[in-house]
C-alpha positions in Angstrom: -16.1 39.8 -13.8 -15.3 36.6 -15.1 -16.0 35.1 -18.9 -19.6 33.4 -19.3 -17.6 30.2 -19.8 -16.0 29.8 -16.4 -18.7 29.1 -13.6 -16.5 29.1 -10.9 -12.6 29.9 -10.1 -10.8 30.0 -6.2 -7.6 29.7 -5.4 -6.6 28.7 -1.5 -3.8 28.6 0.4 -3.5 27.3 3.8 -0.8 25.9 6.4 -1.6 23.9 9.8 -0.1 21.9 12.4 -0.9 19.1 14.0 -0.3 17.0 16.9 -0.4 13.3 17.7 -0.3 11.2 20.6 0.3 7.6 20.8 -1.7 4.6 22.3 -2.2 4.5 26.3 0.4 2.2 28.7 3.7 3.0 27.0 5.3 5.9 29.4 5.5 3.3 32.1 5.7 0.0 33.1 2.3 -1.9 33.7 1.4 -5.5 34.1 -1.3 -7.2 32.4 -3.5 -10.1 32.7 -1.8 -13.3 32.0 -3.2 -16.7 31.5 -2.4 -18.0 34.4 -4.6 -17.8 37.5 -3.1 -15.1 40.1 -0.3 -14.6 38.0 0.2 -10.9 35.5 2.8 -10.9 32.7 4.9 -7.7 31.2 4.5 -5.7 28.2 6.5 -6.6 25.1 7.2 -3.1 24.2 9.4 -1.1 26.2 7.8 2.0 27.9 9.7 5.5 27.0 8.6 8.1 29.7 10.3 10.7 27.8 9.1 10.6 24.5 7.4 13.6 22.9 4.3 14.5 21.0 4.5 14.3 17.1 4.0 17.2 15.4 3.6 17.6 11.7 3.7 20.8 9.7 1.9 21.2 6.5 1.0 23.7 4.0 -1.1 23.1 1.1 -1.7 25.5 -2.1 -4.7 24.7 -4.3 -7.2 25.5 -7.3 -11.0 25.0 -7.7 -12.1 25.7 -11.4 -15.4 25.3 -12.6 -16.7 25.7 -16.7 -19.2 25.5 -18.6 -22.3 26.0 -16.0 -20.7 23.3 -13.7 -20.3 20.9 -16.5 -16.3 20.7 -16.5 -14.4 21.3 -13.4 -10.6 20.7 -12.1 -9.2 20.8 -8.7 -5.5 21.3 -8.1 -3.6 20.9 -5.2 -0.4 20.9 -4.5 1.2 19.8 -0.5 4.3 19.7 1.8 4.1 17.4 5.4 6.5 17.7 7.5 6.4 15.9 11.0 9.2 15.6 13.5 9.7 13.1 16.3 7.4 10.7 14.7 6.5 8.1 17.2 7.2 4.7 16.6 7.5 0.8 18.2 11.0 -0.5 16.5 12.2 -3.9 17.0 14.5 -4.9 19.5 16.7 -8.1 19.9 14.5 -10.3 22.4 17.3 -11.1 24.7 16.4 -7.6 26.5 12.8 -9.3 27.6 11.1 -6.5 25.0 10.3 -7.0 21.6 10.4 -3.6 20.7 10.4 -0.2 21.9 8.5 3.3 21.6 10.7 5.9 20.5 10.6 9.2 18.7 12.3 8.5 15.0 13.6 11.9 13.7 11.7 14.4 11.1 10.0 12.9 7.7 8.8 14.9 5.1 5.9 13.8 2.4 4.9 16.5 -0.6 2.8 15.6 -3.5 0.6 16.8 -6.0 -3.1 15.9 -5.9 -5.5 16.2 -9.4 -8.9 15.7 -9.8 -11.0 16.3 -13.2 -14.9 15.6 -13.0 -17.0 16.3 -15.9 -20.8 15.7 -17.3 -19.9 14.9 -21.4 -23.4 14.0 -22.3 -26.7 15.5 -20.6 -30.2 15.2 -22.3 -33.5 14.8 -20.8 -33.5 11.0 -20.3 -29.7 10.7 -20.3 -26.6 11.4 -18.6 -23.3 10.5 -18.2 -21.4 11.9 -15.4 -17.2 10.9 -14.8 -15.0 11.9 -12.3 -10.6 11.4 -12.9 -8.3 11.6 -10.0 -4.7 11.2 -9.6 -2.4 12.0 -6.8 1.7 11.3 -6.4 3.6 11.8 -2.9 7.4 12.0 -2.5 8.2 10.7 0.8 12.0 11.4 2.2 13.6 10.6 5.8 15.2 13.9 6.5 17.3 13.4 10.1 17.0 10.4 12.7 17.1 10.2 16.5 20.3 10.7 17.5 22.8 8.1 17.3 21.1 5.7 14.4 24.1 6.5 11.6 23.0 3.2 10.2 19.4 3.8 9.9 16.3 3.1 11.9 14.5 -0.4 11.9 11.0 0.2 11.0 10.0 -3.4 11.3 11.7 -6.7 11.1 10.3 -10.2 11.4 13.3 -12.3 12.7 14.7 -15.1 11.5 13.2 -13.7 7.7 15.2 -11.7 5.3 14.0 -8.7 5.2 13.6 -5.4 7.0 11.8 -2.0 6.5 15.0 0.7 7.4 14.7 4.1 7.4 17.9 5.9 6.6 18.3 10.2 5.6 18.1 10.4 2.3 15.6 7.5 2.0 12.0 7.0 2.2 9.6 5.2 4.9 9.0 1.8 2.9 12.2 1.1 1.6 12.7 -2.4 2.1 16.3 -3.9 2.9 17.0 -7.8 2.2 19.3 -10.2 0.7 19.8 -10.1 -3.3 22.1 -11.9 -5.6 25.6 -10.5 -7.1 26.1 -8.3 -9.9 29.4 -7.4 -11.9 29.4 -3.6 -12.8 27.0 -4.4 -15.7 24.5 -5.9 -13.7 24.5 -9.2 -14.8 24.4 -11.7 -11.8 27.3 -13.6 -10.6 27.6 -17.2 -10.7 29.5 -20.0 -8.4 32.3 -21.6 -10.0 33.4 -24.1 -7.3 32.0 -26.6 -4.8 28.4 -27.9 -3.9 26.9 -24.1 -5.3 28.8 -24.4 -8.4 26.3 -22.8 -11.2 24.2 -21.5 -8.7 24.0 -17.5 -8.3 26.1 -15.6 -5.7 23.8 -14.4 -3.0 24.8 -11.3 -0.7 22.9 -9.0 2.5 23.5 -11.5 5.3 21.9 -9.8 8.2 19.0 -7.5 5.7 21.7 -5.2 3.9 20.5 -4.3 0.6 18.2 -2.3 -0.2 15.7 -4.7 -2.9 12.9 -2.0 -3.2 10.3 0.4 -2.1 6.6 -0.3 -1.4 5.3 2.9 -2.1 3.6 3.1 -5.5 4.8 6.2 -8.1 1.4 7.7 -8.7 -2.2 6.3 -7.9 -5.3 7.2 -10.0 -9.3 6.2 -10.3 -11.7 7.0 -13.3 -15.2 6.4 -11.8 -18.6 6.9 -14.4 -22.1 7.5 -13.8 -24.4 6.7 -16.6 -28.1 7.7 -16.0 -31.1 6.8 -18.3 -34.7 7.6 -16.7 -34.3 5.4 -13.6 -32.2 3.4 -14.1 -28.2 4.0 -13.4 -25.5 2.7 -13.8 -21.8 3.2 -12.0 -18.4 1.5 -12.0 -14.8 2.8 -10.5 -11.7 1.4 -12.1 -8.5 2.5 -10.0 -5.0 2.0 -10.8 -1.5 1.5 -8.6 1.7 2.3 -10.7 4.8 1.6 -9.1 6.2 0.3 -5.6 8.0 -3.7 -5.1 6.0 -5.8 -2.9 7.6 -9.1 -1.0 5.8 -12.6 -1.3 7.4 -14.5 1.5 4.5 -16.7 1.2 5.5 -17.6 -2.5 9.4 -17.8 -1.1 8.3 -20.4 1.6 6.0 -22.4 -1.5 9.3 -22.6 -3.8 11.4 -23.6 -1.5 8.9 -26.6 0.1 7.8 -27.4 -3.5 4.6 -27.2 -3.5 4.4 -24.0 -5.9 3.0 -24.2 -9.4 6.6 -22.9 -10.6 8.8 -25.5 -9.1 6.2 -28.3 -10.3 7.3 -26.6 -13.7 10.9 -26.5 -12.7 11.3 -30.2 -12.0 9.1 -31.3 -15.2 11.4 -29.4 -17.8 14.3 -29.9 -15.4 16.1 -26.4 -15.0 15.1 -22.6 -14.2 15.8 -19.6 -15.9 17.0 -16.5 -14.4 17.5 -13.7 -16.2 18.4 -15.7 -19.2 21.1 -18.0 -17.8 19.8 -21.2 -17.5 19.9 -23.6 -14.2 19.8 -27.3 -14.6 20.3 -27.9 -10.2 16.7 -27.1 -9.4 16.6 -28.0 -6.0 20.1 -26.2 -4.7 18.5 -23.1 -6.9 15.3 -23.1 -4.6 17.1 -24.1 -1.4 19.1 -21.0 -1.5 16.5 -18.3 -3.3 13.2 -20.0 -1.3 12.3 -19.5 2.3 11.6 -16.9 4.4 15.2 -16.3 5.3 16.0 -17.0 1.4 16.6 -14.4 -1.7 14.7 -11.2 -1.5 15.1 -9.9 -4.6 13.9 -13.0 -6.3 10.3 -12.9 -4.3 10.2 -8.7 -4.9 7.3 -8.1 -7.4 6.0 -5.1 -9.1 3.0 -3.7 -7.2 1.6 -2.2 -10.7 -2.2 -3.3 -10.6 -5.5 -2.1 -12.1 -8.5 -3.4 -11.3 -12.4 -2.9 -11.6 -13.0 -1.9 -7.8 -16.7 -1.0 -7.7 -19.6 -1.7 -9.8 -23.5 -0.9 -9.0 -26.3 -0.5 -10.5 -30.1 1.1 -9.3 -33.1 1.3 -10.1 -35.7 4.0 -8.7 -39.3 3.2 -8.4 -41.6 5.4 -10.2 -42.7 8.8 -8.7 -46.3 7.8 -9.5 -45.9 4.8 -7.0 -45.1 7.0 -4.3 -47.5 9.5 -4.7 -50.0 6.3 -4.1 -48.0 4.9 -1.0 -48.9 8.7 0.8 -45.6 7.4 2.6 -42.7 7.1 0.5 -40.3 10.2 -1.0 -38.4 7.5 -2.9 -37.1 4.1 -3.2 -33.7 2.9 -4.9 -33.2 -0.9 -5.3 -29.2 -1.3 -6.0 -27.0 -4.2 -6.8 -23.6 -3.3 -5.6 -20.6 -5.5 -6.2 -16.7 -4.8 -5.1 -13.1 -6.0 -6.2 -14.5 -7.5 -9.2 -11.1 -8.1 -11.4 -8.1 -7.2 -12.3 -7.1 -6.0 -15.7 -3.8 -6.5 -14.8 -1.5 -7.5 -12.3 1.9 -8.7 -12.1 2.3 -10.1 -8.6 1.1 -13.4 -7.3 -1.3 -11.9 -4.7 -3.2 -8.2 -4.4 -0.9 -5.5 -3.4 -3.4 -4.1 -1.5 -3.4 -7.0 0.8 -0.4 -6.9 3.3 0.6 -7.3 6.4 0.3 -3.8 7.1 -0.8 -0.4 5.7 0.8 1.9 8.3 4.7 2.4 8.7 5.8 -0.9 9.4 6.0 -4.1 7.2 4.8 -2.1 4.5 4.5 -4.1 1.2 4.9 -7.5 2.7 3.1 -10.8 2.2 3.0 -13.4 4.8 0.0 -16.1 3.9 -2.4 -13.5 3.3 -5.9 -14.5 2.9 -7.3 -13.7 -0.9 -8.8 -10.5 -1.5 -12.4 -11.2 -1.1 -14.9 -10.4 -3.9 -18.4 -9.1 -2.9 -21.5 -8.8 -4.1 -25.1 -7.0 -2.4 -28.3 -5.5 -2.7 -29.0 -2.4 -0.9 -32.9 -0.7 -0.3 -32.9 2.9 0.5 -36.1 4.5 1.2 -37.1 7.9 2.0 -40.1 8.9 3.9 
C-alpha cells in the first residue's frame, strides 16, 4: 500500500515500430498537366522504383506520479527513435532535367528526455490557481548514410545561396553548412592585407563547406497558469526556445542592397564593427558579407526566444440564468489572444517562422511574412 501522500505512482515501459510511406507518383515516371493546351510536362523529382519503406524503432521508459490528492504530479519520460532508410527528396544539379530526387538516406537516431510538472498551489472555495511546467530535450545524430555519400548527404540546398543543410555520420539533421570568415588558431578572424579587400576579413566555404550552425534548439519548455475566481478565469502560456542558429538571408540580401536599418547606421558613423576590429570600407564590407550567396556566419543568429504565446480570459454566465433559459447547461464568453510578445529575442525575425519545419531548410529565412498576432472571442454553449 502506498503512503497517504502519494495519490498515484506507474511506471511504463514500451517499444514500437513504425512504418512510413511517402507521397504518391514518385516510383515512376508520370506526366502532368502543363499550361499549355494539349501539351503535359515532367516531374521535377526523379522517381526511385526501388526505394523502401521507412521504418523507425523506438522505445520509451516513463513515470506517472501523483501527490497530495492530485494536487502535485510529475510525468517522466525518457525516449530512443531510431529510423532507417529515411525517405527523402535531395537536390540534384538541374542539368539532369530533375531538381531532385527520392532516395532512402541511411539510419537516424533521435533520444530525449521529456518532463512535465503540473500542480494546483492555491485552492479555496472561490479561488484557484492551477500551473502546468513542461520541458523536453532531443539529441538527434546521423548514424550511417546510403551507400556511397562519404561526403554527406544534401538535405536541402537553394542554389546560387550559400548555404546547405548536410547530413554527415556523426552529425545531426539540421546542421547547416555555409561560407564563414577566417580564423587563426585563437579564433580571432583574419584580415586582408593586400589589394582592393585590403582590411576587409578573409572569407572561406566556397561551394557551402563549413559547418556555421545547427537549427535545432538545446531544450524547449512552456509554463502555462490557470487562475480561477468564481466565474471568471484567467489563463496565459509563456514558452521558451534555448538554443539552435537560425539564417536571415532576407537581412543578408537588406545589407548588401542598403536598405537595412544597420547599414543606414554603417554609412552615418562611417565604419562597422566586427568582433571588435573596426572597418572604415563599409560598402566592400557588405558587398562581400551581404547577399544571399554572401557570409553565412555573419547572418547566423541565435534562435533563443521567449515569448507570451497564449493569453485568454472567460467568463461563465451564472447557473441561475440557465436554470431560467430551461435550455442552456452553460455558457462561456472568452477573449482569446495568441503570439502576444516576446520577452526576448535575439534574431531579427521569429524563429518559429521558416521556410520549413520538416527535414529540409530547417532554420532558414527567406522574406518571411511577420508572425501574425491574433486576437478573438469565442461563445461556447451547452445544451
Amino acid at each position: 500500500r502506498l503512503p497517504e501522500q502519494i495519490s498515484f505512482a506507474k511506471l511504463r515501459a514500451s517499444w514500437a515500430q513504425v512504418g512510413n510511406d511517402t507521397d504518391p507518383y514518385k516510383t515512376a515516371k508520370y506526366y502532368n498537366t502543363s499550361a499549355f493546351p494539349g501539351s503535359a510536362s515532367v516531374s521535377p523529382t526523379l522517381y526511385n522504383a526501388r526505394f523502401k519503406p521507412e521504418i523507425s524503432n523506438s522505445i520509451e521508459v516513463g513515470l506517472d506520479w501523483r501527490m497530495f490528492k492530485q494536487r502535485f504530479g510529475l510525468d517522466l519520460a525518457f525516449y530512443n527513435n531510431i529510423t532507417r532508410n529515411q525517405i527523402l527528396d535531395v537536390p540534384m544539379d538541374q542539368t539532369t532535367g530533375y531538381t531532385k530526387a527520392t532516395m532512402n538516406s541511411g539510419k537516424v537516431r533521435n533520444r530525449g528526455i521529456e518532463l512535465q510538472l503540473d500542480g494546483t498551489p492555491v485552492k479555496t472555495k472561490n479561488f484557484t490557481w492551477n500551473s502546468t511546467f513542461t520541458w523536453a530535450k532531443n539529441y538527434n545524430k546521423v548514424l550511417s548514410l546510403a551507400a556511397g555519400l562519404t561526403d554527406g548527404q544534401t538535405i536541402a540546398y537553394t542554389g546560387g545561396t550559400n548555404c546547405a543543410l548536410i547530413a554527415k555520420v556523426g552529425g545531426s539533421i539540421g546542421d547547416i553548412y555555409g561560407k564563414a570568415f577566417v580564423r587563426d588558431a585563437s579564433g580571432n578572424i583574419v584580415y586582408e592585407t593586400e589589394g582592393s579587400n585590403a582590411g576587409l576579413p578573409k572569407i572561406e566555404g566556397d561551394g557551402n563547406t563549413v559547418k556555421v550552425g545547427n537549427s535545432n534548439p538545446k531544450f524547449q519548455m512552456g509554463w502555462n497558469h490557470t487562475l480561477s475566481y468564481k466565474d471568471i478565469s484567467l489563463y496565459f502560456l509563456v514558452d521558451c526556445r534555448y538554443g539552435g542558429k537560425v539564417l536571415s538571408q532576407t537581412q543578408a540580401d537588406m545589407d548588401l542592397y542598403g536598405v537595412s536599418e544597420v547599414t543606414a547606421q554603417a554609412r552615418d558613423e562611417g565604419y562597422v564593427m566586427l568582433e571588435g576590429h573596426r572597418i572604415d570600407n563599409v560598402k566592400g564590407f557588405y558587398k562581400i558579407v551581404g547577399g544571399r550567396a554572401g557570409t553565412t556566419e555573419y547572418y547566423m543568429y541565435d534562435a533563443t526566444n521567449i515569448r507570451l504565446r497564449e493569453l485568454s480570459l472567460s467568463y461563465q454566465l451564472p447557473a441561475s440564468w440557465m436554470e431560467k433559459s430551461k435550455v442552456l447547461k452553460k455558457v462561456q464568453l472568452s477573449f482569446i489572444a495568441r503570439n502576444l510578445f516576446f520577452f526576448y529575442k535575439k534574431a531579427p525575425f521569429d524563429p518559429d517562422l521558416v521556410l520549413s519545419t520538416g527535414n529540409d531548410n530547417q532554420g532558414i529565412d527567406v522574406y518571411g511574412m511577420p508572425t501574425t498576432r491574433s486576437w478573438g472571442f469565442s461563445l461556447k454553449c451547452e445544451f
